[in-house]
MIVEX-669617 format. One record per residue (C-alpha): y, z, x; residue in one letter; residue number from 1. Coordinates in Angstrom, 2 decimals, padded with zeros to 5 digits. Layout:
BEGIN
> Y;Z;X;A;NUM $
...
% end
This chain:
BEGIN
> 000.00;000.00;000.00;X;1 $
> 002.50;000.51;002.82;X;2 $
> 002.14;-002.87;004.53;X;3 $
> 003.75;-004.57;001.21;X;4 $
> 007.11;-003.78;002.17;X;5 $
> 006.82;-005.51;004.94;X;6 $
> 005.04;-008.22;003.68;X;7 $
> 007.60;-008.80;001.20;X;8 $
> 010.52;-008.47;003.96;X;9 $
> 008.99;-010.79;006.40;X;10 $
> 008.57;-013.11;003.09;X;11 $
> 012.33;-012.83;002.18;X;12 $
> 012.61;-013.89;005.56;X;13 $
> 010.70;-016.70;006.07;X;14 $
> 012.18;-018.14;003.23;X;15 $
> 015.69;-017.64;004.27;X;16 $
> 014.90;-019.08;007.86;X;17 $
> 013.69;-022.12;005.62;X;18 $
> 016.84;-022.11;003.35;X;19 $
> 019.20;-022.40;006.64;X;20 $
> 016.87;-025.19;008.19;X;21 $
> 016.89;-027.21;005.32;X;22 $
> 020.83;-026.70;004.25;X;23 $
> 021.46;-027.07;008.10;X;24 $
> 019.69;-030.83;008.33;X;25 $
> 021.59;-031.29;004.89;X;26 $
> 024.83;-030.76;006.44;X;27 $
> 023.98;-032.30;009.73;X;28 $
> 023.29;-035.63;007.88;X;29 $
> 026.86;-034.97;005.55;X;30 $
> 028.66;-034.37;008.64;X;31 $
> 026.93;-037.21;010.55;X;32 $
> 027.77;-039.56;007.84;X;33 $
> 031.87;-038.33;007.16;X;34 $
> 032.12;-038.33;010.94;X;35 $
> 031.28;-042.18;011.37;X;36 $
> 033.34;-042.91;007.94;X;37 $
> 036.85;-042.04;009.57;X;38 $
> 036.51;-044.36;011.61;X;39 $
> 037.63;-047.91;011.70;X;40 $
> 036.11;-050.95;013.39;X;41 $
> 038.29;-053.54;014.55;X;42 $
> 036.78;-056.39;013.27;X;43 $
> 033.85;-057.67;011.13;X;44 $
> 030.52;-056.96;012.87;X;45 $
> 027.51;-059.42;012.97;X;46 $
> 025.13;-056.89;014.49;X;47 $
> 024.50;-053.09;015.37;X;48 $
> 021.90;-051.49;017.39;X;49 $
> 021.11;-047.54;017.67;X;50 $
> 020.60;-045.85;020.81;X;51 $
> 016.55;-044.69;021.56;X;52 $
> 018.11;-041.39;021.95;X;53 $
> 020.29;-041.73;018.70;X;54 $
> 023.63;-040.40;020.15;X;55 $
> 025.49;-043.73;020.35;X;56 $
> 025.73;-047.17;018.15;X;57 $
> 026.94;-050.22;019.64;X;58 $
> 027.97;-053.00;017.50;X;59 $
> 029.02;-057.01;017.79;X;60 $
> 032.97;-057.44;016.61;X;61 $
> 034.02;-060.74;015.83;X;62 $
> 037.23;-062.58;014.93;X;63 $
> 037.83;-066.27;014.15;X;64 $
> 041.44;-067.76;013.01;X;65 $
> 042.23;-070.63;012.31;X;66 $
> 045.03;-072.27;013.58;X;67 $
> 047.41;-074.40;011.73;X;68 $
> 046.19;-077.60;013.98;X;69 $
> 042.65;-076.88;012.29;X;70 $
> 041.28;-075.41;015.63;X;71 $
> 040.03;-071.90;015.76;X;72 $
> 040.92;-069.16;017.90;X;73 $
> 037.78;-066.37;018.09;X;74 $
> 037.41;-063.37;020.47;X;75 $
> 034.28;-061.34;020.29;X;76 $
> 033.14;-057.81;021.89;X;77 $
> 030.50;-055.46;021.74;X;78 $
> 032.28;-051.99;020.63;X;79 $
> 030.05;-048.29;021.51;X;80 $
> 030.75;-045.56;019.08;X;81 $
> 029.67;-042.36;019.94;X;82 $
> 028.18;-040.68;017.05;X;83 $
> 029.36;-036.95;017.38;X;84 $
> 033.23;-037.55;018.81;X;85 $
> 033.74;-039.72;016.19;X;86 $
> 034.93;-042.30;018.92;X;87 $
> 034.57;-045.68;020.46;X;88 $
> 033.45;-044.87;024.33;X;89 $
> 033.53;-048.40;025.18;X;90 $
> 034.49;-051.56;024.17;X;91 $
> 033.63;-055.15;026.50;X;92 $
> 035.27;-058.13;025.76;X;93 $
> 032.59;-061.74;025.96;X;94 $
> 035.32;-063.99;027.45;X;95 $
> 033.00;-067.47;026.02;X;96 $
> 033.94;-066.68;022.68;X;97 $
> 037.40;-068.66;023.54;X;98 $
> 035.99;-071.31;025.01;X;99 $
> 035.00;-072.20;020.73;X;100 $
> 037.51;-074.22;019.19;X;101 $
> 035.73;-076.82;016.60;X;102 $
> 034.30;-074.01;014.34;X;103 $
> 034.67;-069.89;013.34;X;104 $
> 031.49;-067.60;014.76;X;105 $
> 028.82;-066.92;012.99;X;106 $
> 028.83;-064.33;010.98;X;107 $
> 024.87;-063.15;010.81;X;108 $
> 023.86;-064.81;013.92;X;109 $
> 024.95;-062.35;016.75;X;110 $
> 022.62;-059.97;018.61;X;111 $
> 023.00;-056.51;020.28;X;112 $
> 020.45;-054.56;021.25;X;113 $
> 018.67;-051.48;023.64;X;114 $
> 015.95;-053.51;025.67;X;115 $
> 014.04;-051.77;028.47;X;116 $
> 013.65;-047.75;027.67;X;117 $
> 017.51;-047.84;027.20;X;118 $
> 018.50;-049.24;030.51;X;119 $
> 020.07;-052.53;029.11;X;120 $
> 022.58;-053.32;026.32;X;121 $
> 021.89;-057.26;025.48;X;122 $
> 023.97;-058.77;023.85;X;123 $
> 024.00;-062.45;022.33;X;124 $
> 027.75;-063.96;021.91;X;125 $
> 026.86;-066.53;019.31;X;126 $
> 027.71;-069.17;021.28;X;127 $
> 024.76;-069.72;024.53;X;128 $
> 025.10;-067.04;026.01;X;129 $
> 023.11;-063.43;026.71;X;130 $
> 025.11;-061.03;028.23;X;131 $
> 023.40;-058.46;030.24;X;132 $
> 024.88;-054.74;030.53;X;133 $
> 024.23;-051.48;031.80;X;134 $
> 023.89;-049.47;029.23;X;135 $
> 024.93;-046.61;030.93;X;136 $
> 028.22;-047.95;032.66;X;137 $
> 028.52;-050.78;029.96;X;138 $
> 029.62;-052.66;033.03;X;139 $
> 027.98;-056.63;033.10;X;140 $
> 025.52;-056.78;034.94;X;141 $
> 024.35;-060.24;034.21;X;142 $
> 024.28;-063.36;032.19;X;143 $
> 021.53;-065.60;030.95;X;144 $
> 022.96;-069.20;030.02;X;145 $
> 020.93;-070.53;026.86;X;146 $
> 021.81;-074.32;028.03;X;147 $
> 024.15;-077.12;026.41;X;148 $
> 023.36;-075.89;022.76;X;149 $
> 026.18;-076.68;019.45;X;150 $
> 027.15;-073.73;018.05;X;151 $
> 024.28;-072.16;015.87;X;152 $
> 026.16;-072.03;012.98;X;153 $
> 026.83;-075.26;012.49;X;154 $
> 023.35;-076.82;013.76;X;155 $
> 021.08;-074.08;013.79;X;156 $
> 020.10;-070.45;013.84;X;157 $
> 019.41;-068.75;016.85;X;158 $
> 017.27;-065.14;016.78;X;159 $
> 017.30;-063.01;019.74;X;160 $
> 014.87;-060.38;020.04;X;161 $
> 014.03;-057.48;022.97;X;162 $
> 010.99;-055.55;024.29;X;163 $
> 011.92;-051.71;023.66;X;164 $
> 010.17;-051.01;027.14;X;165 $
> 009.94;-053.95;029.13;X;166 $
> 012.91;-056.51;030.42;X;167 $
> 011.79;-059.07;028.62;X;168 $
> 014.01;-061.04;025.63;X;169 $
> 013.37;-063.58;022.98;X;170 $
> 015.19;-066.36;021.23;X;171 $
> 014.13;-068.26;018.99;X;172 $
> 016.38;-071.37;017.99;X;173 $
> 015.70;-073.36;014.17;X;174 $
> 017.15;-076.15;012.27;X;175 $
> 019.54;-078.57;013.04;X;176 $
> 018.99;-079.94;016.64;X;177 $
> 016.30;-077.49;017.13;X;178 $
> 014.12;-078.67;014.35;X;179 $
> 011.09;-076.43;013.53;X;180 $
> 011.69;-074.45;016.38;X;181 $
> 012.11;-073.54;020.09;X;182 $
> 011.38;-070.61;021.86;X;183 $
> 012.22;-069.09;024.96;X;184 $
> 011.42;-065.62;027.02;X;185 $
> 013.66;-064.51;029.59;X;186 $
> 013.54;-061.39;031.77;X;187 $
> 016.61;-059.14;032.10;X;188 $
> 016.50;-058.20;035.41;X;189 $
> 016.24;-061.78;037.16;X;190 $
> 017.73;-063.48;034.13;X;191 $
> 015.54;-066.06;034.75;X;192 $
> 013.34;-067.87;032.44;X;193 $
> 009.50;-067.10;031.84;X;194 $
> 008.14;-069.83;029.19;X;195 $
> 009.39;-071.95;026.30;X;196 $
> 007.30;-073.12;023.72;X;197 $
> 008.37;-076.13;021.01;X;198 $
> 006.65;-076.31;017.78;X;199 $
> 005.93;-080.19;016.80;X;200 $
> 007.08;-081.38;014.02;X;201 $
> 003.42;-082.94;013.18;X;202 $
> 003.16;-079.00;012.24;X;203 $
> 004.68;-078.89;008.87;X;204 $
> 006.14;-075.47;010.11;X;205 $
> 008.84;-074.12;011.83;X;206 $
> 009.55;-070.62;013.60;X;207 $
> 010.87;-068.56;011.03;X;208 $
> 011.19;-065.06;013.46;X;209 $
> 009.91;-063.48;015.91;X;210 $
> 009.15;-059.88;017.36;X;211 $
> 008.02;-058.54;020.84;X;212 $
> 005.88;-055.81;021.14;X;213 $
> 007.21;-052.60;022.86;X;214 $
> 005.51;-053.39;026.33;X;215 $
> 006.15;-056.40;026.40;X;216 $
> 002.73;-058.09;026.63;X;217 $
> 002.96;-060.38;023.27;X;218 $
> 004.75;-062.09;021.27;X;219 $
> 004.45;-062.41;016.98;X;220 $
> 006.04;-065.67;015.71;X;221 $
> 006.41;-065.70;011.86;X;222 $
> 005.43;-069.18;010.32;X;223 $
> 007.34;-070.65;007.65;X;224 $
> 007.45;-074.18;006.05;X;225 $
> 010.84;-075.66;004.73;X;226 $
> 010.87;-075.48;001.06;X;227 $
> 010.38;-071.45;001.72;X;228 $
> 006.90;-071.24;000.01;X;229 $
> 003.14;-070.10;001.01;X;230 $
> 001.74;-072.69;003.42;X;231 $
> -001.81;-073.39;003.73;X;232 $
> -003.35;-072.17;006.66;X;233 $
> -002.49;-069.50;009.58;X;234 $
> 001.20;-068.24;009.01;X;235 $
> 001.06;-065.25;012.24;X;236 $
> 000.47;-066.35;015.58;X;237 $
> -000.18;-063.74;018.28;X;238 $
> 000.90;-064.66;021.72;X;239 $
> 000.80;-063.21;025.30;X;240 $
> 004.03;-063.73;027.13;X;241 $
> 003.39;-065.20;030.25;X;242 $
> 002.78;-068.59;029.61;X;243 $
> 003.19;-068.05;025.46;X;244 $
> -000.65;-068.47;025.22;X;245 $
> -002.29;-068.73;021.46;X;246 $
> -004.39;-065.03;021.15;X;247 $
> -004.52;-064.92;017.73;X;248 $
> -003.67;-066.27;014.63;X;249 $
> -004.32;-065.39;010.90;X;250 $
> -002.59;-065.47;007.61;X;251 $
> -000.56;-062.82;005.38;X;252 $
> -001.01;-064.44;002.27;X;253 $
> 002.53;-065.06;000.05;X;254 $
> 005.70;-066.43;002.35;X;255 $
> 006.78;-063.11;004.03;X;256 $
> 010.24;-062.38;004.19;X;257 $
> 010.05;-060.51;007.70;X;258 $
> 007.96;-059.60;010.55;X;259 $
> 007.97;-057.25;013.41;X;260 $
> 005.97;-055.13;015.79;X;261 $
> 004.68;-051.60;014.73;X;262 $
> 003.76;-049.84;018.02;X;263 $
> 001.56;-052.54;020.82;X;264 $
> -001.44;-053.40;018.49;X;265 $
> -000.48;-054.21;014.95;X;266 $
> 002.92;-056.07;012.49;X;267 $
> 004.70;-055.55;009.53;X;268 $
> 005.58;-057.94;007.17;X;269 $
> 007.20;-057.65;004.34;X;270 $
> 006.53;-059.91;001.48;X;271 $
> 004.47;-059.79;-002.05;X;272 $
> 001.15;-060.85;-002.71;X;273 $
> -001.61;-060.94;-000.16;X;274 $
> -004.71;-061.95;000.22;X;275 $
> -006.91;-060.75;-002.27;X;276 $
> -004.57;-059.11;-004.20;X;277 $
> -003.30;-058.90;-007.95;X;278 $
> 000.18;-057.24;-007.36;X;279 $
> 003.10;-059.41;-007.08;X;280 $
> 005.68;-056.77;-006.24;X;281 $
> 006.96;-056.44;-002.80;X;282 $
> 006.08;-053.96;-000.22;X;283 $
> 005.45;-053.67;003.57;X;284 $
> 001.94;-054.14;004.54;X;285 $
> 000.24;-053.69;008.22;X;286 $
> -001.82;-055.43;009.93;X;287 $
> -004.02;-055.20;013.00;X;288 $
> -003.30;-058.61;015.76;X;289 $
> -006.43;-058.59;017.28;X;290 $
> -008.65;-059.04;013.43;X;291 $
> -005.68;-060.43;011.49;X;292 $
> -006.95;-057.95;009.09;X;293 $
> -004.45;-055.69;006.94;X;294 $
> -004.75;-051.85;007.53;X;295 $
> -002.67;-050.14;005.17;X;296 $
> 000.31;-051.16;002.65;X;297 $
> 003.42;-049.09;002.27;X;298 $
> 005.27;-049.56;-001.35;X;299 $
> 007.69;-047.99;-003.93;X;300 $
> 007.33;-046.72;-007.71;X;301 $
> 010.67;-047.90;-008.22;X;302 $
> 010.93;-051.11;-006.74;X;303 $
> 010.39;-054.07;-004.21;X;304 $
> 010.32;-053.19;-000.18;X;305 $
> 012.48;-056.22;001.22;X;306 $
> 013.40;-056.91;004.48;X;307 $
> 014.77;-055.64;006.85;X;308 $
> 012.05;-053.62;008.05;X;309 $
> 011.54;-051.77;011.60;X;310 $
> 009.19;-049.27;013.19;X;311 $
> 009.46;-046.92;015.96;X;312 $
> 008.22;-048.17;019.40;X;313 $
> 005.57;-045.85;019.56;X;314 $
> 004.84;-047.17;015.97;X;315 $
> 004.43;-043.54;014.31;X;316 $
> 006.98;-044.62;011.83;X;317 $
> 007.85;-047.41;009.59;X;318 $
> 011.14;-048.20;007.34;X;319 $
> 012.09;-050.50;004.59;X;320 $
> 014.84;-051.14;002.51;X;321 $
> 014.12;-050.33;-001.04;X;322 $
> 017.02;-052.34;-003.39;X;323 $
> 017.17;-051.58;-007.43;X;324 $
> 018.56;-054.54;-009.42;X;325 $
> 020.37;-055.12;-012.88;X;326 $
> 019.38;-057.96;-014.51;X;327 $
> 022.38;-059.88;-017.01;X;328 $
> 021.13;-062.62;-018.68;X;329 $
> 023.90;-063.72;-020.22;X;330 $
> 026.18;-063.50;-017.22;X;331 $
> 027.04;-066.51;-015.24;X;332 $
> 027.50;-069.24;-018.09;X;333 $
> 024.55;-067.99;-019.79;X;334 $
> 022.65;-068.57;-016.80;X;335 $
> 022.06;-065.48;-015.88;X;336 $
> 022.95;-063.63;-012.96;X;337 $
> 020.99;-060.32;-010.80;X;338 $
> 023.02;-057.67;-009.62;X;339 $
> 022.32;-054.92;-007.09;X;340 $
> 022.44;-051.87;-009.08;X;341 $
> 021.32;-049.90;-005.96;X;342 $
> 020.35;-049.70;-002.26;X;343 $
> 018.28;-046.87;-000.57;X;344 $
> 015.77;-047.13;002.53;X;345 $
> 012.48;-045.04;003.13;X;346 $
> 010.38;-044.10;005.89;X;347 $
> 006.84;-043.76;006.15;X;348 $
> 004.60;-042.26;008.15;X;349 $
> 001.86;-045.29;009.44;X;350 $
> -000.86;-043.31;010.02;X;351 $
> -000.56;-041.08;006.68;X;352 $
> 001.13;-043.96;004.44;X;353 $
> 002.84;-040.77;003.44;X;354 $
> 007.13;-041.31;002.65;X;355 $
> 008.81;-039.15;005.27;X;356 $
> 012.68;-039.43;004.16;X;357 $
> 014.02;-041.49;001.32;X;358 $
> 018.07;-042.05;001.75;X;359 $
> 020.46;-041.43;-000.53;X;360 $
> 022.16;-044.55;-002.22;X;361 $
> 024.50;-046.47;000.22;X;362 $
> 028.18;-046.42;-000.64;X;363 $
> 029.67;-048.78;-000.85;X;364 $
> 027.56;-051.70;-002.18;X;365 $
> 028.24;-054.65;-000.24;X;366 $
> 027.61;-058.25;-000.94;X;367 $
> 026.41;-061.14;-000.11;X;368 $
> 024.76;-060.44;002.84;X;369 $
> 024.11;-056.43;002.07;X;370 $
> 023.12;-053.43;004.54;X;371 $
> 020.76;-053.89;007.44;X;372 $
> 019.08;-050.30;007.68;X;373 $
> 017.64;-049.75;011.29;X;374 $
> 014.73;-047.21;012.45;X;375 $
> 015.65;-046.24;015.96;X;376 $
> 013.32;-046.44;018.47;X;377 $
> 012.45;-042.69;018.69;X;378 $
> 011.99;-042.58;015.11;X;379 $
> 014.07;-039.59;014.51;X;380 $
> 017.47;-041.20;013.50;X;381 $
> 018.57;-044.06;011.11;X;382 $
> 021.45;-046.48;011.30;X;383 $
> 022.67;-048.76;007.97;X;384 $
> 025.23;-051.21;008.88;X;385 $
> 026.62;-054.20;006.89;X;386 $
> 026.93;-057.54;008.93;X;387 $
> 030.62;-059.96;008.05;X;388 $
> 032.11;-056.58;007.36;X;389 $
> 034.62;-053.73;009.17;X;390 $
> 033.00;-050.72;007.01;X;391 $
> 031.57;-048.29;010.17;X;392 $
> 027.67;-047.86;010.08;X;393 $
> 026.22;-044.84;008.38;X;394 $
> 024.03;-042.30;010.43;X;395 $
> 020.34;-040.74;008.73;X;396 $
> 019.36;-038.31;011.03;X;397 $
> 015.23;-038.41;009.87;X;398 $
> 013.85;-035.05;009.83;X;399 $
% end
């Protein structure tokens, strides 16, 4: 009878040590959040990238103007904020922007990124050129010419892509000039290229995207034909990245709307129906590179899972972004017309298929283009940032 006292005390306490935890991470995410929201970018951003160690988010500005002769005048930089200060820490001009006077930059087709454990902050200009900086000094270190190309925008698309621990990057050029598809590995260090690989047109498919594994020992190229429907036949190929040898291919099913690494041995896409299934809803399945076999799929009670998608490097963790819509049928000229009634992300354990964290709704909705949520590459921190736009990124802090 006398140890229930104490029982009860060392209850009462356990559950206020809980209360504190939880209403701490609570106000650690609020304060994360209001800290990034005073501040201002200085220009619309194409692309954002989180730190592996979540204190600092550096994102691609750019400006276009045109002039009253009909040329354009653009300048572009890559802009770190540091998370807690509330601050930019360093901002680096990409002088080739100027050097672009038929035609305004892209705004989706820009590229920053942590490559290499953290040592390097690549970034793509949206022009032909990968710039190469410490990510430490922000100083360039490098640059990596991408050759006589048109700008992207008005040809082509280019996707860039980096290994989260080797030196190695990715890019993948489609349409226009480049057809169904070229694609090209670099390393960092030497800035020197590796391989290139062209997909013939006698294909029927082009190179939709691509991911690197963490390592750096293959490549994942996503298949995709041009009337954006299910083709017949293999739509993941599996490469090593030496020479860009085939190791594997297999097929998802449905057209996917995204693909990327999940730790060194399996993807995630994220598209509808696959193989041998009834649902039709969307939702992020995984699958294993070696068998081409699926090994779990992560969905949502309330809705589709649509792209974007990431993982952590390690692959312990998975996130996709989980949009509600309102449908008005009589909107548009009686045509009808779907509008985003709201935006939230979720994260997933990949082992478990358990859901970790689910985000609050993003404010402000933005369209067209709408938020690009971002797992870092610890896992432990979240970044959702809206590309064409000056609103600052938000910060999830994932407990």
């Amino acid at each position: 009878m006398k140890r229930r006292p104490t029982q009860y005390s060392e209850s009462l306490i356990a559950i206020g040590i809980l209360f504190v935890a939880l209403w701490g991470c609570s106000i650690h995410s609020l304060y994360a959040q209001q800290q990034l929201a005073t501040m201002r970018l200085d220009g619309p951003m194409s692309s954002a990238a989180i730190s592996p160690d979540g204190r600092y988010i550096a994102v691609n500005i750019s400006r276009s103007v045109q002039k009253a002769d009909g040329s354009w005048n653009s300048t572009e930089s890559i802009q770190v904020l540091q998370l807690a200060a509330s601050k930019v820490v360093a901002k680096v001009d990409l002088p080739s922007a100027a050097f672009l006077k038929e035609g305004p930059l892209s705004s989706t087709d820009g590229f920053v990124g942590y490559c290499d454990s953290g040592k390097y902050l690549a970034a793509y200009d949206e022009i032909g050129t990968i710039y190469v900086l410490d990510a430490h000094s922000f100083e360039i270190e490098s640059k990596i010419s991408l050759g006589e190309m048109p700008h992207a925008g008005v040809l082509g698309v280019r996707r860039v892509v980096c290994s989260a621990n080797s030196s190695l990057i990715a890019v993948n050029g489609y349409g226009g000039q480049f057809g169904f598809g070229v694609l090209r590995l670099y390393d960092l260090t030497s800035c020197r290229q590796i391989a290139e690989l062209r997909q013939s047109p006698s294909a029927g498919t082009a190179f939709r995207q691509i991911s690197l594994s963490p390592d750096g020992s293959k490549l994942a190229i996503l298949l995709e034909n041009p009337k954006r429907t299910a083709i017949q036949g293999p739509n993941v190929e599996i490469r090593e990245t030496k020479r860009l040898t085939l190791l594997n291919q297999f097929t998802t099913g449905d057209a996917p709307n995204g693909l990327t690494f999940s730790g060194e041995s399996e993807v995630l896409t994220a598209q509808g129906q696959a193989t041998g299934r009834d649902s039709s809803r969307r939702a992020v399945q995984l699958w294993n590179v070696e068998s081409g076999k699926e090994v779990r799929r992560y969905s949502d009670a309330s809705g589709d899972v649509e792209w974007p998608i990431s993982s952590s490097a390690d692959g312990t963790r998975i996130l996709g972004y989980i949009p509600t819509f309102r449908e008005c049928r009589f909107c548009n000229g009686l045509e009808g017309r779907r509008d985003v009634k709201e935006q939230r992300f979720a994260v997933w354990n990949k082992i478990t298929g358990a859901e970790v964290y689910r985000s609050e709704p993003f404010r402000p909705i933005v369209e067209p283009l709408g938020p690009q949520p971002v797992l870092s590459q610890d896992g432990t921190t979240a970044i959702v940032y809206w590309p064409d736009n000056v609103i600052t990124p938000r910060l999830f802090p994932i407990p």
